[in-house]
PATI-755859 format. One record per residue (C-alpha): residue number from 1; residue in one letter; x, y, z. Coordinates in steps of 0.001 Angstrom, whole numbers, plus 500000, padded with zeros to 6 digits. Layout:
N
+-----+------+--------+--------+--------+
: seq : type :     xx :     yy :     zz :
+-----+------+--------+--------+--------+
: NUM :    A :      X :      Y :      Z :
...
+-----+------+--------+--------+--------+
END
This chain:
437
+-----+------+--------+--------+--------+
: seq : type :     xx :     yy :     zz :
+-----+------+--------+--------+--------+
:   1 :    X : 811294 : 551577 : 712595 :
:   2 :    X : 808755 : 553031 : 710233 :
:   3 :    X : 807619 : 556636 : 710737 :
:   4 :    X : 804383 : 555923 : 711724 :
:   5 :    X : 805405 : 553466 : 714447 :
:   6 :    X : 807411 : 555939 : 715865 :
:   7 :    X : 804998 : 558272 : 715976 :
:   8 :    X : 803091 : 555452 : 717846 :
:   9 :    X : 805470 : 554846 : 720374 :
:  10 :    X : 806199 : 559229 : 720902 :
:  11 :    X : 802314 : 558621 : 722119 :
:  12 :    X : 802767 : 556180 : 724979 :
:  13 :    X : 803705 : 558906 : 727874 :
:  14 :    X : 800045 : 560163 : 727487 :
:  15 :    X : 799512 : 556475 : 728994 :
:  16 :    X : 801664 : 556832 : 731762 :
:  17 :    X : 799262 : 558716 : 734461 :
:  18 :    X : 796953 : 555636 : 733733 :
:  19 :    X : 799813 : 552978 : 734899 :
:  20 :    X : 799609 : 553488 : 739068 :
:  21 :    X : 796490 : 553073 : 739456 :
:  22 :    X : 796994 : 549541 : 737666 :
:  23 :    X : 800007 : 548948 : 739477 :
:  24 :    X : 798441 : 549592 : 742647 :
:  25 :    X : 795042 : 548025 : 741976 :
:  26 :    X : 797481 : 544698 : 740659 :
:  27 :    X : 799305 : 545056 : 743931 :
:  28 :    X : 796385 : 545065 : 746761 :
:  29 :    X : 794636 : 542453 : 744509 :
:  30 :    X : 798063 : 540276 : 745011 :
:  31 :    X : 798011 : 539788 : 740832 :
:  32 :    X : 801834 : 540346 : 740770 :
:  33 :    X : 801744 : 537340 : 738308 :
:  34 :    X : 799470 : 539410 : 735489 :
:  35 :    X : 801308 : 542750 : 735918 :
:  36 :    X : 804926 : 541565 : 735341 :
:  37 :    X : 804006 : 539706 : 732082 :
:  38 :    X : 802377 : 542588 : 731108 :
:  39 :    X : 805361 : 545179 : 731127 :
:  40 :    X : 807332 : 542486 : 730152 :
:  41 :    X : 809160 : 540222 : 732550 :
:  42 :    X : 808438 : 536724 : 731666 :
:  43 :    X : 810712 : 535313 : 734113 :
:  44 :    X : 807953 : 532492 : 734825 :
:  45 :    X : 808197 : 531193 : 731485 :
:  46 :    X : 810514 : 528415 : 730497 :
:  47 :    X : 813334 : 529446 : 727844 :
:  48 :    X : 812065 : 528434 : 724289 :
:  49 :    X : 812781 : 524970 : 723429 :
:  50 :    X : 813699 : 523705 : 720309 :
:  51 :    X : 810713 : 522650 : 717805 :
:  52 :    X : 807376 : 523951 : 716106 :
:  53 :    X : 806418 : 526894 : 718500 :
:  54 :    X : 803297 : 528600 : 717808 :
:  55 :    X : 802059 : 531329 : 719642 :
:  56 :    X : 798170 : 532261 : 719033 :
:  57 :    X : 796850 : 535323 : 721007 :
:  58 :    X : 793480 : 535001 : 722044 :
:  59 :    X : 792168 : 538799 : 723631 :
:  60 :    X : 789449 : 537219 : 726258 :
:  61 :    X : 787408 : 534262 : 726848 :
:  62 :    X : 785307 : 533956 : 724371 :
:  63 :    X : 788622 : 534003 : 721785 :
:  64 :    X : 789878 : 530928 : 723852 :
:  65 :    X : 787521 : 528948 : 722688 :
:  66 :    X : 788732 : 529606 : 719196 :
:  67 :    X : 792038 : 528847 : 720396 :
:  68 :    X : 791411 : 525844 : 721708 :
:  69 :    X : 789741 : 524515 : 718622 :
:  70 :    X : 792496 : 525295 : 716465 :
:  71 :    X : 795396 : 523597 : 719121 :
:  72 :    X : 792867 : 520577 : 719007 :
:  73 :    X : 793403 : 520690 : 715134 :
:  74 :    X : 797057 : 521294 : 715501 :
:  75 :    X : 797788 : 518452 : 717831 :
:  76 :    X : 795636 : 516556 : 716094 :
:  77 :    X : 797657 : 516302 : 713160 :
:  78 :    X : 801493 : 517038 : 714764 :
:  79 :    X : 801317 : 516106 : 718578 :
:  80 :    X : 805039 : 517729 : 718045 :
:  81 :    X : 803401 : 521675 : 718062 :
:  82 :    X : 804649 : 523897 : 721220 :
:  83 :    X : 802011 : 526222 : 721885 :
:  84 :    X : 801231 : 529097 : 723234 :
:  85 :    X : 798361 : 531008 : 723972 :
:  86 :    X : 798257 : 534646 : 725382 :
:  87 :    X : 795295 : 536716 : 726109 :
:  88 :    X : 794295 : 539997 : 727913 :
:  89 :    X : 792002 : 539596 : 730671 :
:  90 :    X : 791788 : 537813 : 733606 :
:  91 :    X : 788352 : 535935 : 732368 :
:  92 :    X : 790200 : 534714 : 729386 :
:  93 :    X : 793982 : 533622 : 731542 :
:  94 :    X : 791194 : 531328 : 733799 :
:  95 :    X : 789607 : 529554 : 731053 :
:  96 :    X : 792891 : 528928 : 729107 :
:  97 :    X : 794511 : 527986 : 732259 :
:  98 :    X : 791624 : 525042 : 732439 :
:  99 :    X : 791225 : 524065 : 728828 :
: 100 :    X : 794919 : 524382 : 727718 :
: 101 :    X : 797260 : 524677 : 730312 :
: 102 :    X : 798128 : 520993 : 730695 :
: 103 :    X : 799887 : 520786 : 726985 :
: 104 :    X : 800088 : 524846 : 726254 :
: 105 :    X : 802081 : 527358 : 728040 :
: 106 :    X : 799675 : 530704 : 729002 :
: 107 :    X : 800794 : 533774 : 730094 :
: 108 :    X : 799152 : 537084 : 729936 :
: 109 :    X : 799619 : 539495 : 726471 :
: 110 :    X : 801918 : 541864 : 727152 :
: 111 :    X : 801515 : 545591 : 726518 :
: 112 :    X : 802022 : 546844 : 722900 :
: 113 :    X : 805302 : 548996 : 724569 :
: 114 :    X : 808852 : 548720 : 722661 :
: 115 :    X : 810296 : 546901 : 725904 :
: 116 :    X : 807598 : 544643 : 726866 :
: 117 :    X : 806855 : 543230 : 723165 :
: 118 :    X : 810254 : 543286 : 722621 :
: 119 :    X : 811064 : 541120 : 725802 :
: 120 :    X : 807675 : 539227 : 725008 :
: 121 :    X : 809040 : 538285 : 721100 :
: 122 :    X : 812745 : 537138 : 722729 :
: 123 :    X : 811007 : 534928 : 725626 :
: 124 :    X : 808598 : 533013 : 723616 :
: 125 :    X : 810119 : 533054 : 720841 :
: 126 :    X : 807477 : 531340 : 717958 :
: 127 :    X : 808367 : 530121 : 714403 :
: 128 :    X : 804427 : 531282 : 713644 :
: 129 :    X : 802565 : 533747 : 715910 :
: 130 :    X : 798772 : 533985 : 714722 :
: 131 :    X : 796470 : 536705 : 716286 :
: 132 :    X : 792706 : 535615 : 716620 :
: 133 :    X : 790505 : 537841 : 715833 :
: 134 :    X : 791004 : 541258 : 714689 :
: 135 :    X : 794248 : 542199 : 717156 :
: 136 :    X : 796930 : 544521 : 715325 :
: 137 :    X : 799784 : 545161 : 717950 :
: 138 :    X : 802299 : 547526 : 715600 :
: 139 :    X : 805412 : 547020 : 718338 :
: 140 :    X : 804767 : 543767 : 718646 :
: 141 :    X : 803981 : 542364 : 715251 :
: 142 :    X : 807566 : 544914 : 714097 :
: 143 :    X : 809792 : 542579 : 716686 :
: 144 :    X : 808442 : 539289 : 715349 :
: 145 :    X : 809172 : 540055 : 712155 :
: 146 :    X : 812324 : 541099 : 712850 :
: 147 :    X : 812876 : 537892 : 714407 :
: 148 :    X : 811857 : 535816 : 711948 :
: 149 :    X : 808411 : 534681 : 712477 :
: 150 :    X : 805621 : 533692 : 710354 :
: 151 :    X : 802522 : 536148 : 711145 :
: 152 :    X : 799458 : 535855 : 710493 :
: 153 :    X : 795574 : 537006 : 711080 :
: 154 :    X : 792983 : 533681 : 711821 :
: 155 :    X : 789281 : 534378 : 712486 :
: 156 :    X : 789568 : 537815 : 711636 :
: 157 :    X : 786824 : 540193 : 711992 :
: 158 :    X : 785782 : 544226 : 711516 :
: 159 :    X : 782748 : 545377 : 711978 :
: 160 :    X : 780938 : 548424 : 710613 :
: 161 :    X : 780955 : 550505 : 713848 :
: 162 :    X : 784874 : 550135 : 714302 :
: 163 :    X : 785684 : 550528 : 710420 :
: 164 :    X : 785501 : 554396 : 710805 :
: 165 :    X : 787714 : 554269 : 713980 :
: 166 :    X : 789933 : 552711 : 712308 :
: 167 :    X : 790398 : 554429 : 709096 :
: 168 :    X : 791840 : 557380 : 711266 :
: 169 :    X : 794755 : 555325 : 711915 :
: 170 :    X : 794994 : 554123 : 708884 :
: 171 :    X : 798557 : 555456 : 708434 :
: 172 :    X : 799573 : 553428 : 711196 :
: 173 :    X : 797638 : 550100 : 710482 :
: 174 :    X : 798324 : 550407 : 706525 :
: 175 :    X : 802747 : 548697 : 707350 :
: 176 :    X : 801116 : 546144 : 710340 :
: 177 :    X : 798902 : 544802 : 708167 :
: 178 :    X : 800964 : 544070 : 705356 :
: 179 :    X : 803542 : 541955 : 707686 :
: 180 :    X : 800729 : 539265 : 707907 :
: 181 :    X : 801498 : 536605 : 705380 :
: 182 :    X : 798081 : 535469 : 705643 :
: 183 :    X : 795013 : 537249 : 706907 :
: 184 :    X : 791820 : 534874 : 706668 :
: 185 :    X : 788595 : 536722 : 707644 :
: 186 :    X : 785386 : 535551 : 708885 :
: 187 :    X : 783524 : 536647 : 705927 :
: 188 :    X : 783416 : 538773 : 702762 :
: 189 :    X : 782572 : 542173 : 704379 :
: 190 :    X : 785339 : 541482 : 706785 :
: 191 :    X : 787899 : 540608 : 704197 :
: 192 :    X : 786793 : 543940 : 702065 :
: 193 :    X : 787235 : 546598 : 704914 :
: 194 :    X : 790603 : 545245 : 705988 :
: 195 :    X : 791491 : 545515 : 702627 :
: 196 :    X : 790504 : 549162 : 702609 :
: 197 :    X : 793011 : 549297 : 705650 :
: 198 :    X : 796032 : 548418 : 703450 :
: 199 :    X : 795866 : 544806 : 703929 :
: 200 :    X : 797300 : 543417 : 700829 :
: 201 :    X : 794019 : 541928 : 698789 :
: 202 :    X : 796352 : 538960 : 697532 :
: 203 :    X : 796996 : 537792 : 701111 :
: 204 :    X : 793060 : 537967 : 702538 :
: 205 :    X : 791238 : 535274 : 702121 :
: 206 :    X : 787823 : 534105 : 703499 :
: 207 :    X : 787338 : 530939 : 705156 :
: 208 :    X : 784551 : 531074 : 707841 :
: 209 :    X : 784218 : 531555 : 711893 :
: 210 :    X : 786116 : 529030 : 714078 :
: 211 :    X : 784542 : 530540 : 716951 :
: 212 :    X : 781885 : 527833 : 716035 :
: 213 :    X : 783943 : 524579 : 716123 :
: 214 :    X : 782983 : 522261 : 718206 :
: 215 :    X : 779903 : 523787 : 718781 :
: 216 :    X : 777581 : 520982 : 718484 :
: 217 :    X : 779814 : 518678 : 720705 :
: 218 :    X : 779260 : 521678 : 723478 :
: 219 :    X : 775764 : 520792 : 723462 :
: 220 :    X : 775808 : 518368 : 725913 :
: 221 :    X : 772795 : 516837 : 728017 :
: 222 :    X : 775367 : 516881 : 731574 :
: 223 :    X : 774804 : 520693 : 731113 :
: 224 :    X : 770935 : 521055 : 732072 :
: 225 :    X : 771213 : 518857 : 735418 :
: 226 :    X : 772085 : 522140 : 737202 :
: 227 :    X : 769749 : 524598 : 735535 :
: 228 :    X : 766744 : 521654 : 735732 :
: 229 :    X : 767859 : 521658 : 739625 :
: 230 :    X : 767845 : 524794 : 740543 :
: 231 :    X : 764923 : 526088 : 738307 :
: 232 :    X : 762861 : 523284 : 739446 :
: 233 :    X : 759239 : 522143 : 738155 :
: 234 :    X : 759211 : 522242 : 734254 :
: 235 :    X : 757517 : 525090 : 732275 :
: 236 :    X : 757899 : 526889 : 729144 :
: 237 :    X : 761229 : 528398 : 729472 :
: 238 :    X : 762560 : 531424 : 728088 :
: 239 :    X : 766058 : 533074 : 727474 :
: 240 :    X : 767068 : 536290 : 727480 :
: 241 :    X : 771137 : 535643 : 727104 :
: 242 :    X : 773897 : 537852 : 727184 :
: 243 :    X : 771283 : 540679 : 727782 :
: 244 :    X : 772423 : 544376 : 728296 :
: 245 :    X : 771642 : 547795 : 729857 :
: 246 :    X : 768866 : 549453 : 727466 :
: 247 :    X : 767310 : 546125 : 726776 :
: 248 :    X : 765687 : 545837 : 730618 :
: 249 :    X : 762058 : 547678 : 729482 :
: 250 :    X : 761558 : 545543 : 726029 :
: 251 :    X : 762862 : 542044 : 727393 :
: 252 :    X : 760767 : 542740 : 730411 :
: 253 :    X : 757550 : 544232 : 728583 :
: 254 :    X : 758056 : 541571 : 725926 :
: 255 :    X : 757875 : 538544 : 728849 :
: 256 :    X : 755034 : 540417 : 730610 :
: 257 :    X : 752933 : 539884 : 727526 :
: 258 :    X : 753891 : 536341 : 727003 :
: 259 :    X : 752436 : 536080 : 730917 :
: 260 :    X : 748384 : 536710 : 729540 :
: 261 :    X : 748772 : 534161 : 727231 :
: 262 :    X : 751391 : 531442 : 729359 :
: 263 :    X : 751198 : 532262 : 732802 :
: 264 :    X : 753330 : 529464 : 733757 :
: 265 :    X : 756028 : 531102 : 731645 :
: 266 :    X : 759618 : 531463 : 733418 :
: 267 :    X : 762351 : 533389 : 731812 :
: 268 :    X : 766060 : 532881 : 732493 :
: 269 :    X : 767877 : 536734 : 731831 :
: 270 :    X : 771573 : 536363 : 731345 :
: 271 :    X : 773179 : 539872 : 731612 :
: 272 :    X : 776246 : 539942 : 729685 :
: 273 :    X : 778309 : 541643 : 732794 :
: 274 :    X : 777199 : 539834 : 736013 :
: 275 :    X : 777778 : 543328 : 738056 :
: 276 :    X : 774449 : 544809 : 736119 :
: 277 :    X : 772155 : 541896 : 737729 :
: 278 :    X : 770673 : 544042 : 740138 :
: 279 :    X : 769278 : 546756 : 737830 :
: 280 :    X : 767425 : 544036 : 736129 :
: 281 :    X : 766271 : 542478 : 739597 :
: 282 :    X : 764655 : 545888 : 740047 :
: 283 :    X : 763195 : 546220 : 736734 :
: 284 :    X : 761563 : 543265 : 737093 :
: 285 :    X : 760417 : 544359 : 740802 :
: 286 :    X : 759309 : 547716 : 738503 :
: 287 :    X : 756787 : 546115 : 736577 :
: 288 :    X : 755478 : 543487 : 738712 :
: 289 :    X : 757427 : 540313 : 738228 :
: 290 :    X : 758097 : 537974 : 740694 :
: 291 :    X : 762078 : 537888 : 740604 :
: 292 :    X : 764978 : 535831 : 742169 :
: 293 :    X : 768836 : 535858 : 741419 :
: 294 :    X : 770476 : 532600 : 740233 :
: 295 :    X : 772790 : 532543 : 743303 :
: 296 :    X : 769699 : 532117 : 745760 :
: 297 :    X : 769145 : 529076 : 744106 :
: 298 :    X : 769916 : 525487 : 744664 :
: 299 :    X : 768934 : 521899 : 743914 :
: 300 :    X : 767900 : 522012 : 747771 :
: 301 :    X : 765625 : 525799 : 747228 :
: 302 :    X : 765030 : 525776 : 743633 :
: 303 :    X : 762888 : 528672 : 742239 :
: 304 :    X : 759634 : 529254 : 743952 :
: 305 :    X : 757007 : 528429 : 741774 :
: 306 :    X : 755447 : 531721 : 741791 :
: 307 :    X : 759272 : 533323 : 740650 :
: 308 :    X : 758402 : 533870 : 736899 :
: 309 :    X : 761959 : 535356 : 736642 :
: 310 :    X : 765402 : 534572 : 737293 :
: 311 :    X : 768555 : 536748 : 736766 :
: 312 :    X : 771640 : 534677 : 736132 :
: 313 :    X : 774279 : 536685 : 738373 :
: 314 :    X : 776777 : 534342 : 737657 :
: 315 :    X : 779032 : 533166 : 734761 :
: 316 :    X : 779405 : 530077 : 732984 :
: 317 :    X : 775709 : 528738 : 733250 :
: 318 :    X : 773976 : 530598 : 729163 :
: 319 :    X : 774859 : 527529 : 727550 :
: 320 :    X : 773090 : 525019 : 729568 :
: 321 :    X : 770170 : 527617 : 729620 :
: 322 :    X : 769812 : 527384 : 725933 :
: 323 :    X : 769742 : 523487 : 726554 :
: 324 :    X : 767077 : 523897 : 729049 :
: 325 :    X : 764766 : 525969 : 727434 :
: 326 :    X : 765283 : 523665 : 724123 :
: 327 :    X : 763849 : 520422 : 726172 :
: 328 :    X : 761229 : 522142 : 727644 :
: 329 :    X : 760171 : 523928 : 724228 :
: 330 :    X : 760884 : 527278 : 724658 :
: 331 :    X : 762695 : 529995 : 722965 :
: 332 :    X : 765511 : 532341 : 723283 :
: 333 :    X : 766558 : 536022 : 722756 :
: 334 :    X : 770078 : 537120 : 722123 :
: 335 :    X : 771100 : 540733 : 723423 :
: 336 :    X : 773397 : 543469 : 722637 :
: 337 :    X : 770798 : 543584 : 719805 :
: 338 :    X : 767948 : 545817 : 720683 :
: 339 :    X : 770889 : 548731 : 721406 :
: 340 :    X : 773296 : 549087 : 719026 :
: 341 :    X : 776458 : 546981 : 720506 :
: 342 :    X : 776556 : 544181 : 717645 :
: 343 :    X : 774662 : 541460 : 719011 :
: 344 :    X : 775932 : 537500 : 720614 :
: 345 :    X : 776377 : 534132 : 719202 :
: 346 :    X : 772782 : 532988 : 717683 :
: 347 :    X : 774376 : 529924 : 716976 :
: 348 :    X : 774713 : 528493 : 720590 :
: 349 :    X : 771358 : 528422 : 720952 :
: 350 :    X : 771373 : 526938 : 717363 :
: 351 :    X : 773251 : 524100 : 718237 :
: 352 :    X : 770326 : 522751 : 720996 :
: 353 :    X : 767697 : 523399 : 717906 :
: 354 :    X : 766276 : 526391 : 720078 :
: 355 :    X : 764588 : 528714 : 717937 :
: 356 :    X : 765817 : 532260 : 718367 :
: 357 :    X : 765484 : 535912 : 717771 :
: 358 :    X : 767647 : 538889 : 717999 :
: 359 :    X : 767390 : 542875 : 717256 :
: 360 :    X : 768363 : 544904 : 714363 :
: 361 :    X : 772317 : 545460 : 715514 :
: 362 :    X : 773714 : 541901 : 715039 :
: 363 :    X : 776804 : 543510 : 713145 :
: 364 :    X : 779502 : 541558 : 715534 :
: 365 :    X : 777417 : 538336 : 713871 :
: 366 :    X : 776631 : 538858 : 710613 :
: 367 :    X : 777282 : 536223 : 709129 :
: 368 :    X : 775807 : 534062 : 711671 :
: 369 :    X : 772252 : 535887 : 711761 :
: 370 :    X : 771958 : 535979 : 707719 :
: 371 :    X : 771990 : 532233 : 708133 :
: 372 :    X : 769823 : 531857 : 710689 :
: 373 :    X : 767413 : 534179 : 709218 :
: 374 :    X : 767728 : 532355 : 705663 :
: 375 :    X : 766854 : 529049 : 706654 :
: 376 :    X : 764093 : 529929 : 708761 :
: 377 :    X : 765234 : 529461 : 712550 :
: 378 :    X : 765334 : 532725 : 713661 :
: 379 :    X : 763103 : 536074 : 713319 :
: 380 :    X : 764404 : 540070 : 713502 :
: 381 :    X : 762362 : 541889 : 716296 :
: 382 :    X : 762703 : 545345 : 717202 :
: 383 :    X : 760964 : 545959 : 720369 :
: 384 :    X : 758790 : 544803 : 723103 :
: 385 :    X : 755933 : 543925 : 720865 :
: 386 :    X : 757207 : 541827 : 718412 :
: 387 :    X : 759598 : 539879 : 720844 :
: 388 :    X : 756223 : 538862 : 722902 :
: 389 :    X : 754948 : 538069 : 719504 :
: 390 :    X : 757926 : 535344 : 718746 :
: 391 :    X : 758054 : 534475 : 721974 :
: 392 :    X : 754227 : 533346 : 721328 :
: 393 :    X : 754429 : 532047 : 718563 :
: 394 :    X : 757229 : 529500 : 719689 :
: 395 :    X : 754740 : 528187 : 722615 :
: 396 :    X : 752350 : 527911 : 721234 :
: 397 :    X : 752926 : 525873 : 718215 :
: 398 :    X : 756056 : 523648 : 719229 :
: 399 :    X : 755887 : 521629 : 716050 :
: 400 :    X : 756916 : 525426 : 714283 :
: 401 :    X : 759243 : 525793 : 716610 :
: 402 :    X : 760808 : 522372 : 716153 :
: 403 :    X : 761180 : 522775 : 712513 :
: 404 :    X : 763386 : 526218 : 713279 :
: 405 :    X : 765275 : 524461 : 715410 :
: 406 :    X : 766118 : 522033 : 713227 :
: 407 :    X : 767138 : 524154 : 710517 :
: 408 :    X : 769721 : 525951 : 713213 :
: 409 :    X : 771363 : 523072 : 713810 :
: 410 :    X : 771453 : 522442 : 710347 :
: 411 :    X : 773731 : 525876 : 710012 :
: 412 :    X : 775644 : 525030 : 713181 :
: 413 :    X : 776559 : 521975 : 711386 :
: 414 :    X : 777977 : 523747 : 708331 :
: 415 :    X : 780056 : 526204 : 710102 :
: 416 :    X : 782269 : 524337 : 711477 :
: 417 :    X : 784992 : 523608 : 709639 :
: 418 :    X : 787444 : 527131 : 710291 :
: 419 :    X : 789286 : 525731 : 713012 :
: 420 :    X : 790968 : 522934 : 710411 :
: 421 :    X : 791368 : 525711 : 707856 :
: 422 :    X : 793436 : 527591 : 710308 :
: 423 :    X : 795541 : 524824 : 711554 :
: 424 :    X : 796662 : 523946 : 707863 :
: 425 :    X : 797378 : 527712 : 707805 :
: 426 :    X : 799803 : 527539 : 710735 :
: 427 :    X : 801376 : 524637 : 709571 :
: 428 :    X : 802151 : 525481 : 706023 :
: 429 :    X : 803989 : 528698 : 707241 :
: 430 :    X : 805579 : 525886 : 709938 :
: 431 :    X : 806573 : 523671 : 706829 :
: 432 :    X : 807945 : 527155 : 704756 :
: 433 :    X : 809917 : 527584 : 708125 :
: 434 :    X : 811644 : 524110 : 708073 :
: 435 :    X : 810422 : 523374 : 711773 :
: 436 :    X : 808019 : 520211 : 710922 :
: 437 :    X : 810459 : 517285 : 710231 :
+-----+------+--------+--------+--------+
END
C-alpha cells in the first residue's frame, strides 16, 4: 500500500466510538441485513459466476436512477452483463431493490475499511466496477485493482463548494484517481477540478449528465391522477420542489404576493427531507395561509378549497407535481437555491414544459441551469420579490409561459444521451478484459 493510504487507514480508530451507536440503532431497527454488508459479510450474496460482471455503485436514490439508465443501455446491447449495483442508504437499497432487483444483484456499499472492501472486492468480484458520481473509496478502489478490474468514474461531478475540501486531501486522492482508466465528467468545470486533483488529464473526458436519461419517458400522464385527486378542483398551481430550511420566509412571502393578484392560487411545497414538513406547516400558519399536509389528503377529502397550501410530507409524489402544475398552467420553483446548498434538477420540471425558476446557488446543476437560462425557460430570482414576480408573470400570460416550456423540453431532449456513452464505456474496458465473447 501507498503511504498515503496507510495513513488513511492509521485514521479509522477515530471512527470507532461512532460504530455502537450504529450497531445498536441497526439492531433495534431489525436491519441486520444492511449492517453485515456494510462491515463486510456478504454471506447473502451468491458466489460470482462466470461472465461480464459489472458492478456500478450508485451512493443514494437519486444515483439509481443513473444506474438504471445505464443497465438499460447495457442489457440493451449484451443481455449477457451480470450486474451489480451497490449504494449507501436505505432510500437508495428500496428503489434499486424495485427498479433492478429482478435482473441485478443489490446489496448495500460496504465501508471504505481494509476488511470490508477487501471482503466486498473477493465476493462480487467484477471484471469493470464504475462509481457514479463523484465516489473515491481509496481501500476499495486499491483491492480492485489489485484484483484485476477495470475502474472507472461515469457521471462524475465536483462542485465549487467541495473543491476546497478536497484539495486538503489531495495527497490522498492524487494515487485513487489515477487507478481510473476512464473518468468521464458531467461537464467542463467538472473535468478541470478533478484534474487539479491528480486525475490524469489524458483519461478525463466530458460527455454529459446521465442523470437525465430517460427523462422525458418519466413524464408520464398516469402520474397526475393522484395529485389531480387529492388536490381536487383545478387552479393555477404552483411548485415549490425539493424546498429547504431558509427558503420558508421567501417561498412563502413570494406565494402571498401571487395571492393579490390570483387568489385562487394553490401551491404544492415539496421539502427536500419529509421530517422538516412541519416547520413549513407553521410558517405558513405564520403568515396567514390556509395550510394542509399531503397525508390528510385523499381522492375521498381532497384539499379544501379554501387550503391555498399544501406541504408534501411524503416521498415519491415532486414529479407528478411538476406534471400537474404544467396542465393546469402554472409554474415551478426549485430549492436548495435561495441558500447556498447547490440547487435540484430544473430539468424535471423541464421535461413537462413547466417553466421554472431557481436562486443564485445552482452549483450541484450547472450545467443544467445555463441551459435553461440560455434558451429562455427559466429565470434567476433571488428573493421573495422577484419569485412573486415570475410566478406572475407565468399566470398571467400562459402563451409566455408555453413558449418556456417548450424550449425546456427542447434541452431535456438534448441531454440525454450519457447513459449510452457510459455503457460503451463499460463495455470497451469489458472487450479489453476478454469477458464479451
Amino acid at each position: 500500500m501507498e503511504i498515503p493510504l496507510i495513513a488513511y487507514n492509521l485514521l479509522f480508530p477515530l471512527l470507532l466510538p461512532g460504530l455502537p451507536p450504529v450497531w445498536l440503532g441497526s439492531r433495534l431497527a431489525r436491519r441486520w441485513d444492511h449492517l453485515w454488508p456494510r462491515l463486510g459479510l456478504f454471506g447473502h450474496l451468491a458466489p460470482p459466476a462466470p461472465g461480464p460482471r459489472v458492478w456500478l455503485q450508485a451512493v443514494s436514490r437519486g444515483e439509481v436512477g443513473v444506474a438504471a439508465a445505464i443497465a438499460g443501455e447495457l442489457w440493451r446491447r449484451r443481455p449477457e452483463v451480470r450486474l451489480t449495483v451497490s449504494t449507501s442508504t436505505d432510500t437508495g437499497l428500496a428503489e434499486a431493490r424495485e427498479v433492478l432487483g429482478e435482473r441485478a444483484v443489490v446489496a448495500p456499499f460496504p465501508l471504505d475499511v481494509p476488511w470490508a472492501a477487501w471482503a466486498a472486492a473477493r465476493r462480487i468480484r467484477p471484471v469493470v466496477y464504475a462509481s457514479l458520481e463523484t465516489e473515491i473509496w481509496p481501500n476499495l478502489l486499491w483491492f480492485l485493482e489489485r484484483q484485476g478490474a477495470s475502474l472507472l468514474l461515469l457521471n462524475g461531478r465536483l462542485s465549487p463548494r467541495s473543491l476546497p475540501r478536497y484539495r486538503k486531501i489531495r495527497c490522498l486522492l492524487a494515487p485513487s484517481l489515477r487507478r481510473f482508466a476512464v473518468l468521464s465528467m458531467i461537464g467542463e468545470p467538472d473535468a478541470q477540478r478533478i484534474r487539479a486533483l491528480g486525475a490524469p488529464p489524458e483519461r478525463v473526458r466530458v460527455d454529459g449528465n446521465a442523470k437525465y436519461a430517460g427523462l422525458l419517458d418519466k413524464a408520464r400522464p398516469e402520474l397526475l391522477e393522484e395529485p389531480a385527486a387529492r388536490l381536487g378542483e383545478p387552479a393555477p398551481l404552483l411548485v415549490a420542489g425539493s424546498a429547504r430550511s431558509g427558503e420558508e420566509r421567501p417561498v412563502l412571502e413570494g406565494f402571498r404576493r401571487v395571492l393579490e393578484e390570483f387568489p385562487a392560487a394553490v401551491l404544492a411545497v415539496a421539502p427536500r427531507h419529509v421530517e422538516k414538513s412541519r416547520r413549513w406547516v407553521a410558517a405558513c400558519r405564520e403568515l396567514g395561509l390556509t395550510v394542509q399536509r399531503w397525508s390528510e389528503l385523499s381522492p375521498a377529502q381532497p384539499r379544501r378549497s379554501d387550503t391555498r397550501v399544501v406541504v408534501v410530507d411524503a416521498m415519491g409524489v415532486l414529479m407528478g407535481l411538476y406534471g400537474l402544475a404544467a396542465d393546469r398552467g402554472g409554474a415551478a420553483f426549485l430549492g436548495a437555491s435561495l441558500v447556498p446548498l447547490g440547487g435540484q434538477n430544473p430539468l424535471e420540471p423541464a421535461a413537462w414544459g413547466l417553466a421554472c425558476c431557481f436562486g443564485p446557488s445552482m452549483e450541484d446543476f450547472l450545467d443544467a441551469a445555463s441551459e435553461l437560462l440560455a434558451a429562455g425557460a427559466a429565470r434567476r430570482v433571488t428573493d421573495a420579490a422577484e419569485l412573486a414576480a415570475f410566478w406572475g408573470r407565468m399566470l398571467r400570460d400562459p402563451a409566455a409561459a408555453r413558449q418556456a416550456g417548450r424550449a425546456g423540453r427542447r434541452v431535456v431532449a438534448k441531454s440525454t444521451g450519457a447513459a449510452a456513452v457510459a455503457a460503451e464505456l463499460i463495455l470497451e474496458q469489458l472487450e479489453r478484459k476478454g469477458a464479451l465473447s
